[in-house]
C-alpha positions, 0 to 999 in steps of 0.5 A: 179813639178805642174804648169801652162803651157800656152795653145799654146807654143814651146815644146822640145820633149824627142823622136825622129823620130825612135820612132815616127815610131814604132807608125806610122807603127803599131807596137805600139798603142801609144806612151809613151814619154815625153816633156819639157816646158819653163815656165820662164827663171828659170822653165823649167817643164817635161809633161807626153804625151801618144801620139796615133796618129802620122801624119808624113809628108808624109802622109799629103796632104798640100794646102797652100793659102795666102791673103794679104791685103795692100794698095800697088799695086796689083803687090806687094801683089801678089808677097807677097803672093807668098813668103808667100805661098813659106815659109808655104811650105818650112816649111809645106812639112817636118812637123809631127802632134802628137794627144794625152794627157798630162798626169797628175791629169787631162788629157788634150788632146793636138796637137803637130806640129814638124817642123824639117827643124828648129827643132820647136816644139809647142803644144796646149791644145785642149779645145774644146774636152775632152781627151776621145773624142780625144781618140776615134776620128778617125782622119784617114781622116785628111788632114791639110790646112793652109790658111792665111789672 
């Protein structure tokens, strides 16, 4: 089926763990799967993804850093920052990062983030890079930083 998908939105992933593994620890070089996107309540559309690079959660050095800005008390925003900081762990420490391609008439290079602990998955087409440069980037360096504010 042909068809817009939104740039950044919640995906289902058709691979599993097991999978993602035979990438990660080299035994594949990428990794051809699938996912399905919501487009509407009544068209739901499968992507081809060749995924090449996997980041899994213990691979990643995470420092999450939240500002608030209020017109409350310095005791409470401090405390809401805390929370917030508790959340963003919470949910960052078991997070997966996938880089790769939609495949299609046109490939679009994509990132994926899968949080398992509530079993989210939500992709974004990188515009600022062409597949080809996503291809040949070596993202062995990449250590993800969230900062909130």
């Amino acid at each position: 089926m042909k068809g817009k998908i939104r740039i950044t939105d919640i995906m289902y992933l058709e691979s599993s763990e097991r999978h993602w593994h035979l990438l990660t620890d080299g035994y594949l070089e990428q990794l051809d799967t699938s996912a399905l996107i919501t487009r509407s309540r009544s068209s739901t559309v499968r992507v081809h993804l060749l995924i090449t690079q996997i980041f899994p959660p213990k691979n990643q050095r995470k420092s999450i850093s939240c500002l608030t800005l209020s017109d409350n008390t310095p005791a409470i925003v401090s405390a809401i920052n805390r929370i917030s900081e508790f959340v963003y762990n919470f949910f960052e420490k078991e997070k997966w990062i996938f880089i790769g391609q939609i495949m299609g008439e046109t490939n679009k290079p994509i990132i994926i983030a899968h949080y398992p602990i509530i079993n989210l998955t939500v992709y974004t087409i990188n515009l600022t890079v062409s597949s080809q440069q996503l291809s040949n980037q070596n993202f062995d360096g990449l250590k993800p930083s969230i900062s909130s504010n």
